[in-house]
PDB file with one MODEL, atoms N, CA, C and O in Angstrom:
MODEL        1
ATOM      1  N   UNK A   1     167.582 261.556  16.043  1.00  0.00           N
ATOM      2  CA  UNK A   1     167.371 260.205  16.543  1.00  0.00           C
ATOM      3  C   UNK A   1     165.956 259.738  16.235  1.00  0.00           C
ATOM      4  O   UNK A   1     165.848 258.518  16.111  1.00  0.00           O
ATOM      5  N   UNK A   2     164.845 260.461  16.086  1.00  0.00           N
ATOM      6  CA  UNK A   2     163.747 260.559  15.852  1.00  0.00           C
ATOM      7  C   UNK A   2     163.513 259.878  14.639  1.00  0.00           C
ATOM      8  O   UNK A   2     162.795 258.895  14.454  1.00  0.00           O
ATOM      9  N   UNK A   3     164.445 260.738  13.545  1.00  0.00           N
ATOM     10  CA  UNK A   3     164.283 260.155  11.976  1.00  0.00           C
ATOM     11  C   UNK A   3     164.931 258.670  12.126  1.00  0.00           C
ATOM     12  O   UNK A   3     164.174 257.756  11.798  1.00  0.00           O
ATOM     13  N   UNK A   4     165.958 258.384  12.484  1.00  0.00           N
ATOM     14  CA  UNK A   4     165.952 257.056  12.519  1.00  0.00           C
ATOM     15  C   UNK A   4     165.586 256.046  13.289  1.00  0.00           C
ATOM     16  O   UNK A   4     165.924 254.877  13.103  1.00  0.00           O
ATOM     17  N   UNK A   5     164.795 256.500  14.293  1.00  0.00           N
ATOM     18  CA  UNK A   5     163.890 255.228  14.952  1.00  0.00           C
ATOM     19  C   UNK A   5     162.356 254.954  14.246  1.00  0.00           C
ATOM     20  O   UNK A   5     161.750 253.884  14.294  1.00  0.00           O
ATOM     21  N   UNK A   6     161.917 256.141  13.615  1.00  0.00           N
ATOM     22  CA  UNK A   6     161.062 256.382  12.521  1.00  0.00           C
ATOM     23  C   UNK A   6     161.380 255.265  11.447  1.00  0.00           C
ATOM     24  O   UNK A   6     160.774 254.211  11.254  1.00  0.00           O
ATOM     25  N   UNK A   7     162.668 255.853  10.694  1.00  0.00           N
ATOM     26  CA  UNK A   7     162.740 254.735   9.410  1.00  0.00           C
ATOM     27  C   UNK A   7     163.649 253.690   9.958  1.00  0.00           C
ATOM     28  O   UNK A   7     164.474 253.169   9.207  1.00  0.00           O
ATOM     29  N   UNK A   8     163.573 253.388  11.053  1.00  0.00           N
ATOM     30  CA  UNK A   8     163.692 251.748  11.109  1.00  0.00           C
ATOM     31  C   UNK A   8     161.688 251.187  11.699  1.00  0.00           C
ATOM     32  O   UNK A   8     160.981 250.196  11.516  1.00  0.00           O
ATOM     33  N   UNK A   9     161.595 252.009  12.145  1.00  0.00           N
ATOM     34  CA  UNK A   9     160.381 251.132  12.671  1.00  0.00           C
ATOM     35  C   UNK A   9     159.570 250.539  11.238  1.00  0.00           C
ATOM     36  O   UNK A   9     159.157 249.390  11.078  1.00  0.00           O
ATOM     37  N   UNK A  10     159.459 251.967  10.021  1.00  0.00           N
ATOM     38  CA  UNK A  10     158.795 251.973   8.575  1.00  0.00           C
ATOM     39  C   UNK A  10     159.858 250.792   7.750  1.00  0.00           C
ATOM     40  O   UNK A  10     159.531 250.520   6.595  1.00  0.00           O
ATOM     41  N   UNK A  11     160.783 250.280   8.174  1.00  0.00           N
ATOM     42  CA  UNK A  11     161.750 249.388   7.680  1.00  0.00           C
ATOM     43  C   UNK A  11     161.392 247.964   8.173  1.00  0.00           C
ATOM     44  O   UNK A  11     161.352 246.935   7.499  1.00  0.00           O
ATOM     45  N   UNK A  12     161.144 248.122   9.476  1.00  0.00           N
ATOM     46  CA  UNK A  12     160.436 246.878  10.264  1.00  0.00           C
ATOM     47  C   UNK A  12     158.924 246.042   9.507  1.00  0.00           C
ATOM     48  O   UNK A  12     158.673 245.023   8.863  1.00  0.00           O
ATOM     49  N   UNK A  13     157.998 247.566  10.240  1.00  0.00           N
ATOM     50  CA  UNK A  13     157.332 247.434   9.193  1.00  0.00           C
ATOM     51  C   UNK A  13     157.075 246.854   8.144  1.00  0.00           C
ATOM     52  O   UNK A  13     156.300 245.901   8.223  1.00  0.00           O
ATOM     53  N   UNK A  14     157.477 247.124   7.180  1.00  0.00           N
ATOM     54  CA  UNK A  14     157.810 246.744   5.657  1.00  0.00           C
ATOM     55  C   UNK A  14     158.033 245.246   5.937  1.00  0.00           C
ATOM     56  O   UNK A  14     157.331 244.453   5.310  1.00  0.00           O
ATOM     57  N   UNK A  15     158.856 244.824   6.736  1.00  0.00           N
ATOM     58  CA  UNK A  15     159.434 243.684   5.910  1.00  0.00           C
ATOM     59  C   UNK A  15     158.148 243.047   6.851  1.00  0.00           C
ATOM     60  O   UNK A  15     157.513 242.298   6.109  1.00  0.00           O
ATOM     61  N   UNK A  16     157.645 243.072   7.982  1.00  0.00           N
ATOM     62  CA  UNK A  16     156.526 242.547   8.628  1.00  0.00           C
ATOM     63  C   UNK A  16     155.820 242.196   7.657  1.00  0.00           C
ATOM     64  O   UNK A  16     155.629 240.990   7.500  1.00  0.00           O
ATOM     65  N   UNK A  17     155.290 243.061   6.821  1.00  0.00           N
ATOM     66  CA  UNK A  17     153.952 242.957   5.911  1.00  0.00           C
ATOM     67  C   UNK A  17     154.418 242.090   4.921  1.00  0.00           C
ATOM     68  O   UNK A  17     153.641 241.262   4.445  1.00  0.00           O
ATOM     69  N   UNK A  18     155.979 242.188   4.414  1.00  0.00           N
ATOM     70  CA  UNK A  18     156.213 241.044   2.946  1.00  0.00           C
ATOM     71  C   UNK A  18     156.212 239.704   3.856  1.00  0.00           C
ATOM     72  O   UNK A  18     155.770 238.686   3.324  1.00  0.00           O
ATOM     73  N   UNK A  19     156.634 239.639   5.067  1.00  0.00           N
ATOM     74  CA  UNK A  19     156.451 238.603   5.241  1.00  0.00           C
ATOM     75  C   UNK A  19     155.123 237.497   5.458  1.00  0.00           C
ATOM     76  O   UNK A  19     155.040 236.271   5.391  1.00  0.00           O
ATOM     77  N   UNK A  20     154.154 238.585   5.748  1.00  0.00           N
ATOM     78  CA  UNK A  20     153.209 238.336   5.663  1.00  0.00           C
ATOM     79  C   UNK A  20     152.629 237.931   4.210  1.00  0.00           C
ATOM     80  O   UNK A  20     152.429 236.716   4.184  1.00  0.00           O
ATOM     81  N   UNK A  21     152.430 238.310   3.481  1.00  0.00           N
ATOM     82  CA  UNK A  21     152.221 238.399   1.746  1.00  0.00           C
ATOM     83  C   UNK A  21     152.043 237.155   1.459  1.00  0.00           C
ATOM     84  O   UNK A  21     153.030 236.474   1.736  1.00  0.00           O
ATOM     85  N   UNK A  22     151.040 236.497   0.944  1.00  0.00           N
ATOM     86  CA  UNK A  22     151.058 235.694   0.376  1.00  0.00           C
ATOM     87  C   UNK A  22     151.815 235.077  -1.150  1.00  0.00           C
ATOM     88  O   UNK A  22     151.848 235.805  -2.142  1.00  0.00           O
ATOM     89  N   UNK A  23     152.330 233.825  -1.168  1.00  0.00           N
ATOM     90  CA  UNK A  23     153.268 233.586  -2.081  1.00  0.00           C
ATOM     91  C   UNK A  23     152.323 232.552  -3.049  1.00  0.00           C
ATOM     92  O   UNK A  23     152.477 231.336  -2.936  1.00  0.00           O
ATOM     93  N   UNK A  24     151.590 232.972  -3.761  1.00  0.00           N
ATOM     94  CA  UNK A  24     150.769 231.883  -4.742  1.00  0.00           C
ATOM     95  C   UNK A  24     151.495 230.830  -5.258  1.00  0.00           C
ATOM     96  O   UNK A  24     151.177 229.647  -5.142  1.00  0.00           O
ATOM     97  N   UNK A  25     152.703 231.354  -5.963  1.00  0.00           N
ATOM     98  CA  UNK A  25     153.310 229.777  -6.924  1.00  0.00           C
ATOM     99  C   UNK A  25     153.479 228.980  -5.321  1.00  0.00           C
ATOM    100  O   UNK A  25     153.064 227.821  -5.279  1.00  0.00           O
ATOM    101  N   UNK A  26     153.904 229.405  -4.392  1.00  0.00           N
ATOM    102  CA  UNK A  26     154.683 228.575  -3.446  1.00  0.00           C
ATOM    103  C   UNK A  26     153.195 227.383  -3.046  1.00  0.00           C
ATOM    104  O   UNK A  26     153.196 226.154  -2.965  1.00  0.00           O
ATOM    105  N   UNK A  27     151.938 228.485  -2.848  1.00  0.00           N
ATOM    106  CA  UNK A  27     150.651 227.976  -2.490  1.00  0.00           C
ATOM    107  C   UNK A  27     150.265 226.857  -3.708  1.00  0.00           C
ATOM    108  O   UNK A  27     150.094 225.683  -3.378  1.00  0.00           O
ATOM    109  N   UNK A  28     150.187 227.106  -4.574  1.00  0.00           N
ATOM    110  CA  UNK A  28     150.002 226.680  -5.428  1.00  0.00           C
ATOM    111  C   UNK A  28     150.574 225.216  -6.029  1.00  0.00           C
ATOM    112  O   UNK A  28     150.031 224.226  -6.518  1.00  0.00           O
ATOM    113  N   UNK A  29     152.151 225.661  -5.690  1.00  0.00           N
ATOM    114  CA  UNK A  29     152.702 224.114  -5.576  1.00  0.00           C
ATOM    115  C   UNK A  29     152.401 223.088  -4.529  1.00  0.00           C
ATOM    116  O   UNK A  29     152.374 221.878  -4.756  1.00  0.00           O
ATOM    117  N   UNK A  30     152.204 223.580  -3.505  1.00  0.00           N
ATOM    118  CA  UNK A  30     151.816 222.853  -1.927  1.00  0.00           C
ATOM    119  C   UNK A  30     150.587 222.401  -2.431  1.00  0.00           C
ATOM    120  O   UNK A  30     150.556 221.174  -2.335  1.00  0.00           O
ATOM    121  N   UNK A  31     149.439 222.909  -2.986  1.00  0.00           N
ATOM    122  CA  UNK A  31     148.387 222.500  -3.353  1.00  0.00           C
ATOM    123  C   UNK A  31     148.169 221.230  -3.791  1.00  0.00           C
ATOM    124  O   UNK A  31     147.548 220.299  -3.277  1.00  0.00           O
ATOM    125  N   UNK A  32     149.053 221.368  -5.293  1.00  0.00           N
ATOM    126  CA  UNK A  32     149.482 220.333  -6.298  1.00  0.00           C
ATOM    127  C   UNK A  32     149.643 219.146  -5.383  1.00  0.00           C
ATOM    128  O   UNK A  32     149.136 218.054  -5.640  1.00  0.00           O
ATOM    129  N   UNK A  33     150.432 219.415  -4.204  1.00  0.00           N
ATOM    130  CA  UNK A  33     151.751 218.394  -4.185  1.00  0.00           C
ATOM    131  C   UNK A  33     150.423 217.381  -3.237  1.00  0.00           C
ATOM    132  O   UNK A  33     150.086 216.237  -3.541  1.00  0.00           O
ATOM    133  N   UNK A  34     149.880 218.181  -2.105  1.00  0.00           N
ATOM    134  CA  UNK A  34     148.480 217.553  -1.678  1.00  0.00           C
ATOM    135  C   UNK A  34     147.545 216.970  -2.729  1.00  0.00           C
ATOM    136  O   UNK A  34     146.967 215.973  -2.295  1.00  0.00           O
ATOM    137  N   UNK A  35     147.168 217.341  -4.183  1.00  0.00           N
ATOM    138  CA  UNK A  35     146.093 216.557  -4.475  1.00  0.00           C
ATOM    139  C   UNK A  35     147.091 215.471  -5.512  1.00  0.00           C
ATOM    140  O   UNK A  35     146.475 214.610  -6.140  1.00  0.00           O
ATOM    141  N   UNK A  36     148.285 215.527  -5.630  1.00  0.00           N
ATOM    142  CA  UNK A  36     148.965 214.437  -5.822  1.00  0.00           C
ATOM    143  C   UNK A  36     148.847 213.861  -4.826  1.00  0.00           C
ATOM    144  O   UNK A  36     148.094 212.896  -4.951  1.00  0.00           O
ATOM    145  N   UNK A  37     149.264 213.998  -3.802  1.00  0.00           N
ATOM    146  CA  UNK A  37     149.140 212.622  -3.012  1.00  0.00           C
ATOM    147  C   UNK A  37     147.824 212.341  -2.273  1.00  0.00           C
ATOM    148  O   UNK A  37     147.917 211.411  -1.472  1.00  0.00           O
ATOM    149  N   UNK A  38     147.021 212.732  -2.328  1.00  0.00           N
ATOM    150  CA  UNK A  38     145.422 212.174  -2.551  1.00  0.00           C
ATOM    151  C   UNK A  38     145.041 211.090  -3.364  1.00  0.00           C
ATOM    152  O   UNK A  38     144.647 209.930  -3.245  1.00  0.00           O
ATOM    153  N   UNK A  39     145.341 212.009  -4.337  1.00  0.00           N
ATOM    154  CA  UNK A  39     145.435 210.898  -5.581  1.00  0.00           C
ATOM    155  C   UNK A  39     146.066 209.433  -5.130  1.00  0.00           C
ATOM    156  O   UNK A  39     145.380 208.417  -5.015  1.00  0.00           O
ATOM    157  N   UNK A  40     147.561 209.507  -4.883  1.00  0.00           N
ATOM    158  CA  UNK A  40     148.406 208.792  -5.275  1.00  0.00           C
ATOM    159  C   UNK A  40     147.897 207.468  -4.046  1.00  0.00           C
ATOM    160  O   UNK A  40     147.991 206.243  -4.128  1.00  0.00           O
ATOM    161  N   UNK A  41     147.238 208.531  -2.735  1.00  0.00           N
ATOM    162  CA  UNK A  41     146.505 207.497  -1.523  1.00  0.00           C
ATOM    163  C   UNK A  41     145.265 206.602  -2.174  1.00  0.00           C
ATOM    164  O   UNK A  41     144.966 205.424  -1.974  1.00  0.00           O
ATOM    165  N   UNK A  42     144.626 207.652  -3.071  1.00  0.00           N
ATOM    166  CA  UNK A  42     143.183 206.822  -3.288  1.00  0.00           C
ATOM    167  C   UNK A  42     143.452 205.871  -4.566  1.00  0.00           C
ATOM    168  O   UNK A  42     142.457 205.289  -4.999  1.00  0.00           O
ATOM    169  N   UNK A  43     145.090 205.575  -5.433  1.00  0.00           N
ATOM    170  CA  UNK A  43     144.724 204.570  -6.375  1.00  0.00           C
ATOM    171  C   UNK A  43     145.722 203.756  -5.774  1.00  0.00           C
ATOM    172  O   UNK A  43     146.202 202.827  -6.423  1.00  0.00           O
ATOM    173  N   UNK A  44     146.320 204.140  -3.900  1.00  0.00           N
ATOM    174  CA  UNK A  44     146.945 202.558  -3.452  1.00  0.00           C
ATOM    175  C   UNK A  44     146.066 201.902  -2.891  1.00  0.00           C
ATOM    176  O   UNK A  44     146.245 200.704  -2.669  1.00  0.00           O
ATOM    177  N   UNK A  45     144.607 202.717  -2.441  1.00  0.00           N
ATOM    178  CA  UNK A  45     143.417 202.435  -1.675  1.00  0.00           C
ATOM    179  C   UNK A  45     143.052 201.137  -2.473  1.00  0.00           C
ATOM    180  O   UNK A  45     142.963 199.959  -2.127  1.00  0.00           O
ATOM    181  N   UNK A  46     142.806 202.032  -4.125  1.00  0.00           N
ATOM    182  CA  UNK A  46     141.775 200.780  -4.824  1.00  0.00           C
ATOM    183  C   UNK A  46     142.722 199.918  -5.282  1.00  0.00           C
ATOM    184  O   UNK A  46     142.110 198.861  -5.438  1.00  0.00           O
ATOM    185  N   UNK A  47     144.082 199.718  -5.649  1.00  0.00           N
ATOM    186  CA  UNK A  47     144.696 198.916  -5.831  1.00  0.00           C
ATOM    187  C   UNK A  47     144.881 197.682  -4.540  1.00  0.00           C
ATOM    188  O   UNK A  47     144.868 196.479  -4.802  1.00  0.00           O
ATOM    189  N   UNK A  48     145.017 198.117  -3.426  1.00  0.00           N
ATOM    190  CA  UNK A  48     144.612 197.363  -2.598  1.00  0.00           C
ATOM    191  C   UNK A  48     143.336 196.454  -2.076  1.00  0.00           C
ATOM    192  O   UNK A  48     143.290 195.401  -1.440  1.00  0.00           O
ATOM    193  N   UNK A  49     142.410 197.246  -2.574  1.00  0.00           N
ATOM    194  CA  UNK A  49     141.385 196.653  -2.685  1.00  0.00           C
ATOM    195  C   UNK A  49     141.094 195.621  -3.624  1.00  0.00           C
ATOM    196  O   UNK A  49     140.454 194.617  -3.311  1.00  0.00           O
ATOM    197  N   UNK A  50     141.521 195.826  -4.710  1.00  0.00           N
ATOM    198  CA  UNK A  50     141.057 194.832  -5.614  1.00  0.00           C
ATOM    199  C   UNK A  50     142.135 193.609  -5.924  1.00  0.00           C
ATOM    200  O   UNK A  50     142.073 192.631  -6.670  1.00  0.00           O
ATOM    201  N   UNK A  51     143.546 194.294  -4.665  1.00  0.00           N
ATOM    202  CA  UNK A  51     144.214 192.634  -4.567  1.00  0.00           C
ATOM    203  C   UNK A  51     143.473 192.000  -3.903  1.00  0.00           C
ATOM    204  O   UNK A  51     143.117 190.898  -4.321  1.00  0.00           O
ATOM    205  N   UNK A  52     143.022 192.467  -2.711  1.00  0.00           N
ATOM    206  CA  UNK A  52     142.288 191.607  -1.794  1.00  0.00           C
ATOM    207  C   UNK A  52     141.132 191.005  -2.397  1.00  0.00           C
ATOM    208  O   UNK A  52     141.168 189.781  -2.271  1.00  0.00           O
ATOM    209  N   UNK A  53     139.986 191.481  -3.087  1.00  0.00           N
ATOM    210  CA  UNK A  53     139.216 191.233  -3.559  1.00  0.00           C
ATOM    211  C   UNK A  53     139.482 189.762  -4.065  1.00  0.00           C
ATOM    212  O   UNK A  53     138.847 188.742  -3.796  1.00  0.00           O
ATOM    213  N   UNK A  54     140.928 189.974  -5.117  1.00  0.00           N
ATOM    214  CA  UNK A  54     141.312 188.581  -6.117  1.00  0.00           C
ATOM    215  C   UNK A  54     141.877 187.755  -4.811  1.00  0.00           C
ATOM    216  O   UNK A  54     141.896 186.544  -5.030  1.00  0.00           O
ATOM    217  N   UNK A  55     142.207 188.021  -3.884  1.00  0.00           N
ATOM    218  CA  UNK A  55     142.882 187.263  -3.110  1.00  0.00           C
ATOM    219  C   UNK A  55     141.741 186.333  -2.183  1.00  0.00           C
ATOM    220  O   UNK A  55     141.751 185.152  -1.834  1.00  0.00           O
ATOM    221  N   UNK A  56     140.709 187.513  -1.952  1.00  0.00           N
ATOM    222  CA  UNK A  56     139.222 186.375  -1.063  1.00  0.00           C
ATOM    223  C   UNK A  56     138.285 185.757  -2.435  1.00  0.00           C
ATOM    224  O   UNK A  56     137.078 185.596  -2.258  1.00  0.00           O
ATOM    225  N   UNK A  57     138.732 185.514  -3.425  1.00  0.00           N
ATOM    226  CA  UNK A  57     138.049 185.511  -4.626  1.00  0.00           C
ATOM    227  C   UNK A  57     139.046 183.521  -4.748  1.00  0.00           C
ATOM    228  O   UNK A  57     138.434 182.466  -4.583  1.00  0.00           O
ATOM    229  N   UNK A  58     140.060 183.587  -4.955  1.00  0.00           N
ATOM    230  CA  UNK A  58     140.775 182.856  -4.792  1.00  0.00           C
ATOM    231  C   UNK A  58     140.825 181.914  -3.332  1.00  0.00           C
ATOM    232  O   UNK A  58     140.803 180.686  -3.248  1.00  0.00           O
ATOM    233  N   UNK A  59     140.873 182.584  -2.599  1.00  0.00           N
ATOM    234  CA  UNK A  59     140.432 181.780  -1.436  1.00  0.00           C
ATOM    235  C   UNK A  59     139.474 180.553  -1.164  1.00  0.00           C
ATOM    236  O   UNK A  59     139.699 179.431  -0.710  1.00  0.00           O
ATOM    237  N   UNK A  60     137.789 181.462  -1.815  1.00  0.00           N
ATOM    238  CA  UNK A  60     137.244 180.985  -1.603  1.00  0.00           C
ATOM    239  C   UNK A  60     137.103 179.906  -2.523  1.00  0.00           C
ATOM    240  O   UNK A  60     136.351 178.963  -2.279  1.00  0.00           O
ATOM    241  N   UNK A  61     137.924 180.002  -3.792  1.00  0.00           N
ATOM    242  CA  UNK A  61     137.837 178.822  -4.929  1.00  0.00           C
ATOM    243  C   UNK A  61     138.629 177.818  -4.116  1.00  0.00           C
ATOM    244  O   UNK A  61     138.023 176.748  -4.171  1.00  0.00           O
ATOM    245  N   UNK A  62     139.489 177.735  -3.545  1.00  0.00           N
ATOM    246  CA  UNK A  62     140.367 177.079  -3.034  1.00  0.00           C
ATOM    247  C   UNK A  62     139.412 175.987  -2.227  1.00  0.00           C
ATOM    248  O   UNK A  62     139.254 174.792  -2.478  1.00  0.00           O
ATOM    249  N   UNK A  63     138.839 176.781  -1.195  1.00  0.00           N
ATOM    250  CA  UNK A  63     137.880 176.232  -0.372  1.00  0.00           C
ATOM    251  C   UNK A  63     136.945 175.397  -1.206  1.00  0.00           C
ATOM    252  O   UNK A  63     137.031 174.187  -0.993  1.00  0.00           O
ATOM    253  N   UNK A  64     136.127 175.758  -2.051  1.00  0.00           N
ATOM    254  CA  UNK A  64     135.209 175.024  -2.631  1.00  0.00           C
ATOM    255  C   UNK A  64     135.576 173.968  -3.230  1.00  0.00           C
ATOM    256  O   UNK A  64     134.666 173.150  -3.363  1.00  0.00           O
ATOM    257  N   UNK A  65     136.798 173.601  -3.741  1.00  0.00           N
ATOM    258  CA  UNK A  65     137.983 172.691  -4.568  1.00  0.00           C
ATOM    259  C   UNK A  65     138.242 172.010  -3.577  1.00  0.00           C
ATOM    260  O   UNK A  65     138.531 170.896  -4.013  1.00  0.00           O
ATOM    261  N   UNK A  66     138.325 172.013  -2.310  1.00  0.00           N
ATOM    262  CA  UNK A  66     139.321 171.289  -1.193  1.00  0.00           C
ATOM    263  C   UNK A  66     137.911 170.805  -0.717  1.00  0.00           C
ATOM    264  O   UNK A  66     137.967 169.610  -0.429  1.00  0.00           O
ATOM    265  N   UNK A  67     136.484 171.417  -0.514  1.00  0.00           N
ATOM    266  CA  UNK A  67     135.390 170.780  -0.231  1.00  0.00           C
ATOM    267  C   UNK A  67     134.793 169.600  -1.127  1.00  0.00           C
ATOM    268  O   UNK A  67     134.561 168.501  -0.624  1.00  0.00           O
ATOM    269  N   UNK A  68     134.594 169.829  -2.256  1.00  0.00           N
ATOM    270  CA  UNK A  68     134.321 168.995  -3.255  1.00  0.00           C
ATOM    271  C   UNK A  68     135.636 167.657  -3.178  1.00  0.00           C
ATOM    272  O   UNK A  68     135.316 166.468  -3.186  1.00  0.00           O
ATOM    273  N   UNK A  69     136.497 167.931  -3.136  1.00  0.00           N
ATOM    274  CA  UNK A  69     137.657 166.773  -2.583  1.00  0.00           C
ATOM    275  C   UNK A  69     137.133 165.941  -1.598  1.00  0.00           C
ATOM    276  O   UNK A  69     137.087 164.724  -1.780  1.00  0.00           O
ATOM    277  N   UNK A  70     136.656 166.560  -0.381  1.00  0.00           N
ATOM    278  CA  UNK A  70     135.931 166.297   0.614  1.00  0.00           C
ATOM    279  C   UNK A  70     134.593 165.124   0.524  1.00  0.00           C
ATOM    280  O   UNK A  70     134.422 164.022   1.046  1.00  0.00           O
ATOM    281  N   UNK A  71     133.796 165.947  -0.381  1.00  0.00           N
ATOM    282  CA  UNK A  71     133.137 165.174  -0.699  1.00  0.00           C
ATOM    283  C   UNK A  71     132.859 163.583  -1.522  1.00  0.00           C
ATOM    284  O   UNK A  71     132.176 162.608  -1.210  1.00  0.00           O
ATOM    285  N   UNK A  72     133.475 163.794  -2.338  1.00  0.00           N
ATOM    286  CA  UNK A  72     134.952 162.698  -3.562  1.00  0.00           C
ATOM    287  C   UNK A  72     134.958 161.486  -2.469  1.00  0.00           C
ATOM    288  O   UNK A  72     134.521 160.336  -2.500  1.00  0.00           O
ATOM    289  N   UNK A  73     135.576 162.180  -1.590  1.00  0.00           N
ATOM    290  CA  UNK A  73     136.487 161.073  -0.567  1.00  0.00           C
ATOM    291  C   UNK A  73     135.249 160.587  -0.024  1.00  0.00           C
ATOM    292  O   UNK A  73     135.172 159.364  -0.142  1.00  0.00           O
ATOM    293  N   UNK A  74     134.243 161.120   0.534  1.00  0.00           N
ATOM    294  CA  UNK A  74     133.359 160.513   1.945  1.00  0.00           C
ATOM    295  C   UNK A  74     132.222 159.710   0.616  1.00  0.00           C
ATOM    296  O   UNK A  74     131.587 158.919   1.314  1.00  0.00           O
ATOM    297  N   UNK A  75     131.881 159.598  -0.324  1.00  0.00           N
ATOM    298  CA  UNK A  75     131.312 159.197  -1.396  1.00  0.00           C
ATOM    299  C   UNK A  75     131.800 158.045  -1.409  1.00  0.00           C
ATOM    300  O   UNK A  75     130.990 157.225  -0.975  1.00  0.00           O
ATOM    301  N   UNK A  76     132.777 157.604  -1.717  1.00  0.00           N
ATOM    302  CA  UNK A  76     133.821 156.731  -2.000  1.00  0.00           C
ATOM    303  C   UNK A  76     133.695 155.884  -0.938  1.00  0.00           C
ATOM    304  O   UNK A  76     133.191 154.762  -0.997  1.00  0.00           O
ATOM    305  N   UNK A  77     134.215 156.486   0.177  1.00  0.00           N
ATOM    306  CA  UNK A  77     134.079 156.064   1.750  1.00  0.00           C
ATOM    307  C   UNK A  77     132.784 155.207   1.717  1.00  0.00           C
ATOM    308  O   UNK A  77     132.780 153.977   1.756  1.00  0.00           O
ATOM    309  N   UNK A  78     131.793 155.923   1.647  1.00  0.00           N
ATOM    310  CA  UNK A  78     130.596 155.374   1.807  1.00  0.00           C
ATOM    311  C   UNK A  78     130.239 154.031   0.880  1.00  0.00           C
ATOM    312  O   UNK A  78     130.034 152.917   1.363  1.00  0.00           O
ATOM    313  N   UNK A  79     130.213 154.270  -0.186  1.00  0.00           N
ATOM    314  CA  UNK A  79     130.574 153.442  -1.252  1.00  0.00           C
ATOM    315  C   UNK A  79     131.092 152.177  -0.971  1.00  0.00           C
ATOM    316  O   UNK A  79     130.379 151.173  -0.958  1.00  0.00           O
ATOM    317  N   UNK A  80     132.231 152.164  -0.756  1.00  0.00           N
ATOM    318  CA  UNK A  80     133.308 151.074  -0.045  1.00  0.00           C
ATOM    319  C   UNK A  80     132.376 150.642   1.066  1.00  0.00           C
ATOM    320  O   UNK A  80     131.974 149.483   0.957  1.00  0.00           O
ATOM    321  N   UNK A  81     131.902 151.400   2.220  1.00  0.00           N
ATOM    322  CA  UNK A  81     131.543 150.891   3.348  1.00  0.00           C
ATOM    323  C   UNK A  81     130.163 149.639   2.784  1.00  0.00           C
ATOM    324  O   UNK A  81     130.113 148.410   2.808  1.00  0.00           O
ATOM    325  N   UNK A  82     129.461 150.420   2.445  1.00  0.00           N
ATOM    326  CA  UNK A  82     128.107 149.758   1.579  1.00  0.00           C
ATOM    327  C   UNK A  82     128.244 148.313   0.870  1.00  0.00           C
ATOM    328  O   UNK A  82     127.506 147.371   1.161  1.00  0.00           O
ATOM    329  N   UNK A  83     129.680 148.220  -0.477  1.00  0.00           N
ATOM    330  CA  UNK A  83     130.031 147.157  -0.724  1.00  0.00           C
ATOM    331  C   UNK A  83     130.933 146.169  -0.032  1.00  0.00           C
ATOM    332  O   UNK A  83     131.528 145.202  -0.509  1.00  0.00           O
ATOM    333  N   UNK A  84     130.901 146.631   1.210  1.00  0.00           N
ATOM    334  CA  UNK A  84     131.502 145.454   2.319  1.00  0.00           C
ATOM    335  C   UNK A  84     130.571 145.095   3.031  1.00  0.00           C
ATOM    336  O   UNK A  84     130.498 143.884   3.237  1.00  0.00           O
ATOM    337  N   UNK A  85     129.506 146.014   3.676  1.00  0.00           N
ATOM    338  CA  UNK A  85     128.382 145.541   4.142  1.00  0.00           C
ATOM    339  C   UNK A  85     127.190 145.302   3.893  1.00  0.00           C
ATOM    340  O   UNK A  85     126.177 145.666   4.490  1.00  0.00           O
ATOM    341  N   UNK A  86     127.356 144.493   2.729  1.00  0.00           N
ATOM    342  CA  UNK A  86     126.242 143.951   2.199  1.00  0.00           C
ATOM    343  C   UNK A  86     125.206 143.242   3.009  1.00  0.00           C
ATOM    344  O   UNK A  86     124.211 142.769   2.460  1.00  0.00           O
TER     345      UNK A  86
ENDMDL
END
């Protein structure tokens, strides 16, 4: 009974330690698969960024176009007011 509580414990054992064991390809792919998606985070980062960029870039043309309109008009305004109140 001895011998086989022996070679099960050395059976136990055993598989304790493979389970333990490190598996490189497995590591290795997990690795990959992390600095892929690092990657894949940091070019939605700058892609995002540089919509926004064109998007407050655009904005602000908008603004300056709709100001100058602004101005157009109160020119005019004034203008008009001036040649009525002579």
């Amino acid at each position: 009974m001895k011998k086989v509580a022996t070679v099960v414990t050395v059976a136990v054992l055993a598989l304790g330690l493979a389970a333990c064991n490190k598996n490189d390809a497995d590591n290795n792919a997990a690795n990959e698969t992390a600095v892929e998606n690092t990657a894949s985070t940091d070019v939605n980062a700058a892609t995002n960024d540089s919509v926004n960029a064109a998007d407050n870039a655009l904005n602000a043309t908008d603004n300056s176009v709709a100001n100058a309109a602004n101005a157009v008009d109160s020119a005019n305004a004034t203008a008009a007011n001036a040649t009525e109140n002579k």
